[in-house]
N, C-alpha and C positions, 0 to 999 in steps of 0.2 A: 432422407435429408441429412441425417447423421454425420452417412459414410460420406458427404459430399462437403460437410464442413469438416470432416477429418481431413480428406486431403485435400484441403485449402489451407490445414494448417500445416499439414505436411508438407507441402511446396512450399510454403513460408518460409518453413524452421530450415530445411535442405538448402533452400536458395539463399539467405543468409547466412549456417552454417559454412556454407563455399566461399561465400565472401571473407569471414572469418577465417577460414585457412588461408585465404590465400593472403590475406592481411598477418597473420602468425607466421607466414613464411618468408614474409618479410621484414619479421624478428619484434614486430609491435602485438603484445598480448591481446586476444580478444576482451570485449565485453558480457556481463550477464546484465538480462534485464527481468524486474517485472513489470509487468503492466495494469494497470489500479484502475477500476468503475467506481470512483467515489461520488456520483453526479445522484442523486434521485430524481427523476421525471418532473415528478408533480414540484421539486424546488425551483424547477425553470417555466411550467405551464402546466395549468389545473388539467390540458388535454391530454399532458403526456401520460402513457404509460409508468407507473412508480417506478417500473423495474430500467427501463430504460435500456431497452437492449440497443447494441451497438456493435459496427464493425472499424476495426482500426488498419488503417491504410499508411506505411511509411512510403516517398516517395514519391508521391502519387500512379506508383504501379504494384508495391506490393500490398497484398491484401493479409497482415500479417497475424490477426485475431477475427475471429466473426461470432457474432451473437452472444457478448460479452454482458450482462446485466450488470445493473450495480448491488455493491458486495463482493462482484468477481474482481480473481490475482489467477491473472495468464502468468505464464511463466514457469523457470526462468527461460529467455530465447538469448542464443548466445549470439551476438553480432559486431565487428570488427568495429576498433572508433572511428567516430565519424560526426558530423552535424548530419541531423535529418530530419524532413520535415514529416510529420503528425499530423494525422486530418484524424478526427473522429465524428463517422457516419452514421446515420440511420442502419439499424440492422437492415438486409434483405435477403433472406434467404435460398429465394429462387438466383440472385446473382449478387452475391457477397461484393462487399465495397461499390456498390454502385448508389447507394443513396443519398439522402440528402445531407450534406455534411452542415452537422452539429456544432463541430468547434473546429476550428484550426482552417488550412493545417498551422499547426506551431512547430518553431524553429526547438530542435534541444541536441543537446552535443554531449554526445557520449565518449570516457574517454577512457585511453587501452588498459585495463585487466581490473575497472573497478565494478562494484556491481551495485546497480541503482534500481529504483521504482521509478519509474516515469504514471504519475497521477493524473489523473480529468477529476479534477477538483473543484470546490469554491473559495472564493477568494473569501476576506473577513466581510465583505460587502455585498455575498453571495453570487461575485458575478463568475460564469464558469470559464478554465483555465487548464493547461497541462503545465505540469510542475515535475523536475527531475531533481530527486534525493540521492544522495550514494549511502549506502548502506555499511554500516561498521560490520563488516563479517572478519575482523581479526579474530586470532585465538582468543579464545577466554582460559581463564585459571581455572586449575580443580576444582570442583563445586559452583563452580557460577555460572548464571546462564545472562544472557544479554536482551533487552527490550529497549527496541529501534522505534521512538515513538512520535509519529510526523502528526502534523496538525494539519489538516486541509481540510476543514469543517467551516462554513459560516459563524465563526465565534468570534467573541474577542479573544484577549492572550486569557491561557490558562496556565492554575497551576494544575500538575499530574501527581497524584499520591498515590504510590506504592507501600501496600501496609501485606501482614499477615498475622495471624492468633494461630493459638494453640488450639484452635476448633476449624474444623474442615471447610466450615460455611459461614465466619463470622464477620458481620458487615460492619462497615466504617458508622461510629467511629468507635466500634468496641474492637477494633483492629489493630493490632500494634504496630506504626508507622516505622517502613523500612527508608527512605528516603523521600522529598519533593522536590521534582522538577517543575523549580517557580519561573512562571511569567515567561512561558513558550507561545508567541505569536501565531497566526497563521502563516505557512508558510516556511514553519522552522521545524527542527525536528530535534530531541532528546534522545541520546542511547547508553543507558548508566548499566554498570556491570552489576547482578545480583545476587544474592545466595541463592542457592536450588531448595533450600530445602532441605527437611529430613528424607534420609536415602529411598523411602517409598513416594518419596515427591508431594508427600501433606505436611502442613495443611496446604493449600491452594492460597498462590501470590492474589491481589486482588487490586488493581488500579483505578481510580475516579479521578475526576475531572471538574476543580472548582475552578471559575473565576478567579482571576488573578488576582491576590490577597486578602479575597473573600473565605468562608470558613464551612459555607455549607455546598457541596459536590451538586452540581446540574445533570453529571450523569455519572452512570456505575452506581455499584464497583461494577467490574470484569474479571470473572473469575480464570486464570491461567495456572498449570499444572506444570510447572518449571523444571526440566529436564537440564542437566549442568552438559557442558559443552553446544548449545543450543539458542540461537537467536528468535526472536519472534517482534517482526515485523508488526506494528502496531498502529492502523490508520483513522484517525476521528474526523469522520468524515457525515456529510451531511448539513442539515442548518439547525441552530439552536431554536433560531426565531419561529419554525413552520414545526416542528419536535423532531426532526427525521435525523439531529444530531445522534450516531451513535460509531460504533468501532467496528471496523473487520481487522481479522489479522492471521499471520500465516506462520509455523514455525519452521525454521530453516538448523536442521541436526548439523553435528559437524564441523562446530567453530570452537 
């Protein structure tokens, strides 16, 4: 069953790669995407499966992820710009994209040579959604590394503190506050440039998540090992209200 969702993903990625060239040859840069499982089961029905596995269909013919849980970042799939529609499926494994579609499809419109997350999120009112971020992947400066930080969590707006100490594992609020990102919505996303760090990369950056100009964090910290030239995609995803609010995230070298 592996080798048979390998190339389903492989005829994915080839069959839009082609589109993409042939879109580059006609002088418009392609896209990079990822692809975000921010949904948990049980926040949509005490029946579902937590993990919520899932196959993602652009078009209604290609079948471009299969058996995506949530926590999972497919990606990145490079594809020419374009609007196009999002169905997200029931996983099935015996025959990928053929289930019963969960959300969508939704409309989202990707455009030439920026590079975005396209999310299956909750809205602030926990109802689910796909949501398209573009991602700051500009250069950063010597020693700094970048944190891309999207809100698509059942929350209200927060604020996002970013702190570090002189101790490898020291929790907020004996942490020494590097900046806040106050009063980010769901739906919105933060990407402030940061120091790395001392050159072996400790102590460890650490971000939490209070309510908007509230004083005590609902979640974190999140410990991150901040690498200078280096983005890390950071998504709060889940519901405050059910506790399943928490963060995945991905680091992207090379910026």
């Amino acid at each position: 069953m592996k080798k048979s969702r390998g190339m389903y993903l492989l005829f994915a990625c080839l069959l839009l790669t082609g589109f993409a060239s042939s879109q580059a040859l006609a002088g418009e840069a392609p896209a990079s995407i990822y692809i975000v499982h921010g949904i948990p089961g049980h926040d949509l029905s005490t029946t579902l499966d937590p993990a919520l596995p899932v196959d993602i269909q652009v078009d209604g013919s290609i079948c471009l992820v299969t058996g995506l849980k949530f926590g999972d970042i497919a990606g990145p799939f490079t594809i020419p710009a374009n609007t196009y529609s999002v169905a997200i499926l029931a996983a099935n494994t015996v025959a990928p994209c053929t289930g019963t579609t969960l959300l969508g499809p939704a409309s989202v419109t990707i455009t030439a040579g920026e590079n975005a997350s396209v999310v299956a999120y909750l809205s602030a009112t926990g109802a689910p959604g796909v949501k398209k971020f573009e991602n700051d992947l500009s250069p950063t400066p010597n020693g700094d590394s970048r944190l891309i930080v999207q809100h698509t969590a059942a929350a209200p707006a927060v604020d996002i503190t970013v702190a570090r100490d002189k101790n490898e594992y020291s929790e907020w609020p004996y942490a020494r506050k590097i900046g806040v990102l106050r009063n980010v919505s769901n739906g919105q996303q933060a990407s402030p440039l940061i120091p790395s760090g001392a050159p072996n990369n400790f102590p460890l950056t650490q971000v939490t998540f209070t309510p908007a100009g509230a004083t005590n964090p609902v979640i974190g910290p999140y410990f991150f090992q901040l690498v200078p030239h280096t983005a890390y995609l950071i998504y709060a995803v889940g519901s405050l209200s059910t506790g399943s609010f928490t963060v995945i995230s991905k680091a992207i070298p090379g910026v």
